[in-house]
N, C-alpha and C positions, 0 to 999 in steps of 0.2 A: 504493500500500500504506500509504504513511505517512498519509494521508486518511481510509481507511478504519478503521485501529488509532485514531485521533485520535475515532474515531464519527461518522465525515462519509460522506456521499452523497458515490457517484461513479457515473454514467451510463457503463456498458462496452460493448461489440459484444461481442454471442455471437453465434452462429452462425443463431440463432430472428432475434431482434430486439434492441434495445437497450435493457441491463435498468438500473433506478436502482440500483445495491447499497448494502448495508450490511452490515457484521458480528451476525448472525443472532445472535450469542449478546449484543449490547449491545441494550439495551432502547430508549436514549434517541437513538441511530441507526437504528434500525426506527422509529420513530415519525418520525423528520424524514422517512422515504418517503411514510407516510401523509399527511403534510403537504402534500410538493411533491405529489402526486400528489393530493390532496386524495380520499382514496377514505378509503371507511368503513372501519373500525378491526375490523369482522365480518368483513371478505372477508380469506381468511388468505393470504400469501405464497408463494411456491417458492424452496424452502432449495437452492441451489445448490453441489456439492460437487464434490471432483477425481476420486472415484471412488468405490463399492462397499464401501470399506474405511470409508469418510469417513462414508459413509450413518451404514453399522451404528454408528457411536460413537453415535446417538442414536434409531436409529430400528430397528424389528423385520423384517427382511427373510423373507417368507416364499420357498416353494422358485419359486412360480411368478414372484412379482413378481423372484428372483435371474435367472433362465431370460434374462425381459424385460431387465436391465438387461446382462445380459450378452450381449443379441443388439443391444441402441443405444445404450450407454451407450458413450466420451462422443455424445451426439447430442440427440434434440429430443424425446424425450421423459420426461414427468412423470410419478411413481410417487405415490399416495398410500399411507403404509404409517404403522403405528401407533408415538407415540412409544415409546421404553425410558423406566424408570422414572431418575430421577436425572439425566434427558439434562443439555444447556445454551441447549437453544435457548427466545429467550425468549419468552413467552406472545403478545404481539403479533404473531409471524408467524406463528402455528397459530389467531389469533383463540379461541384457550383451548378448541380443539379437540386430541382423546387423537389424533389422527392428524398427518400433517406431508407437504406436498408437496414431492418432492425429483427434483432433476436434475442429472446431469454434463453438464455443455455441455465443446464443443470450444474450440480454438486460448486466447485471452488471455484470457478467463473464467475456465478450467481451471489457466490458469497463474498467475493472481493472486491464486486460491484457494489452489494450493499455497503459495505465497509468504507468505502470511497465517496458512495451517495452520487455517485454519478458515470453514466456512458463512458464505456469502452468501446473504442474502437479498435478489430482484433480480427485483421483475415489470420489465415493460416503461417503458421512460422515457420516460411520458407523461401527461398531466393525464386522469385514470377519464373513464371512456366516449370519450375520440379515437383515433384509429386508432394501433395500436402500429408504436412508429419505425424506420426500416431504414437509417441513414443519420445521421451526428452533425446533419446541417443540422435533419432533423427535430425531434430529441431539443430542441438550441435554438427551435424554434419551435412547442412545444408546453410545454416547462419553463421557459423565459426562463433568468430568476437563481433561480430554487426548485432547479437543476441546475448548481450553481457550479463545477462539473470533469467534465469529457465526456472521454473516450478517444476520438480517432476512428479507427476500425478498416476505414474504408472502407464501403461500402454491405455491408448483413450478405448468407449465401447462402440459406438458408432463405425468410426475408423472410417467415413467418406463424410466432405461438405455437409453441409447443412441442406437442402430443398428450398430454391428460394422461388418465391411467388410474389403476383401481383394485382391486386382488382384492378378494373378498369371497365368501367358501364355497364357494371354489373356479372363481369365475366372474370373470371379466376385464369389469368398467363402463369404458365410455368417458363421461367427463365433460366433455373439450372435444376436438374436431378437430384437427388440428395438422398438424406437420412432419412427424410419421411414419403413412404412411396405415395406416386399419384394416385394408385387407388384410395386408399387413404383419404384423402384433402376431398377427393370426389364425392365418399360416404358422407363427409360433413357436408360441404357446401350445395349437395344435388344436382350437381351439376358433372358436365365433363370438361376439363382442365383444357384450356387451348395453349397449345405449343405455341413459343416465340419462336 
């Protein structure tokens, strides 16, 4: 926690894979991600939260994407939902897009978040385009020293992405595959999931 408030990377186990975080609302901590992870500064982040409540301080939860998080949150997957006006999160992890990817992840993720009392932002801890890490040994041999503090949480249970989705007029997009299958999201929302 003190790492993170300080605006330092810290490599966590969630329950997906193992994410690099930073405090989502400091600028100059979102940028050392883009750094270690040397990925373009376009590609916009997942604002990791303790919960639902956590969301809404910055973002617009409509009734279907509420439905979703209340049928997997905390779990694996990712909501794209539109910022609120006046949020905190900074422009670097929405890549200065009006929308914000967000997820409750489970067990020390969840709980470092509350600790903190605020968004991480926390793709997977690894150098863009290698396979995302499931295991601290990974994270070091994909980060080196670009990842100067690793939690190790043991090999994660998921072990793929998170499923990240997105309403839009009323219709449920699937934009990446994940943790949680599309049939799944289907049983909840009644619908069938349209491919991006």
């Amino acid at each position: 926690k003190a790492a993170l408030e300080a605006g330092e990377t810290v490599a966590i186990p969630t329950e997906t894979v193992y994410g690099l975080a930073a405090d989502a609302t400091n600028g100059e901590a979102v940028a050392r991600i883009f750094a270690a992870k040397q990925r373009p500064s376009f590609n916009p982040l997942i604002c990791h939260v303790t919960d639902l409540a956590m969301a809404e301080g910055f973002a617009a939860v409509d009734p279907l994407s509420r439905k979703l998080a209340e049928a997997f949150w905390p779990g694996a997957l990712t909501l794209v939902l539109p910022l609120k006006p006046g949020h905190a999160i900074h422009p670097l992890v929405t890549a200065g897009l009006d929308t914000v990817a967000v997820r409750a992840p489970r067990g020390f993720g969840a709980e470092l978040i509350g600790a903190l009392g605020r968004p991480l932002a926390a793709p997977s801890a690894n150098r863009s385009g290698r396979i995302s890490p499931t295991s601290a040994a990974a994270v070091a041999a994909s980060l080196g020293d670009a990842a100067p503090l690793t939690v190790d949480g043991g090999p994660t249970q998921v072990g793929v992405e998170s499923t990240i989705v997105m309403v839009a007029d009323g219709a449920v997009r699937l934009l990446r595959p994940g943790g949680v299958a599309a049939e799944d999201i289907e049983a909840v929302t009644g619908a069938r999931l349209e491919r991006a």
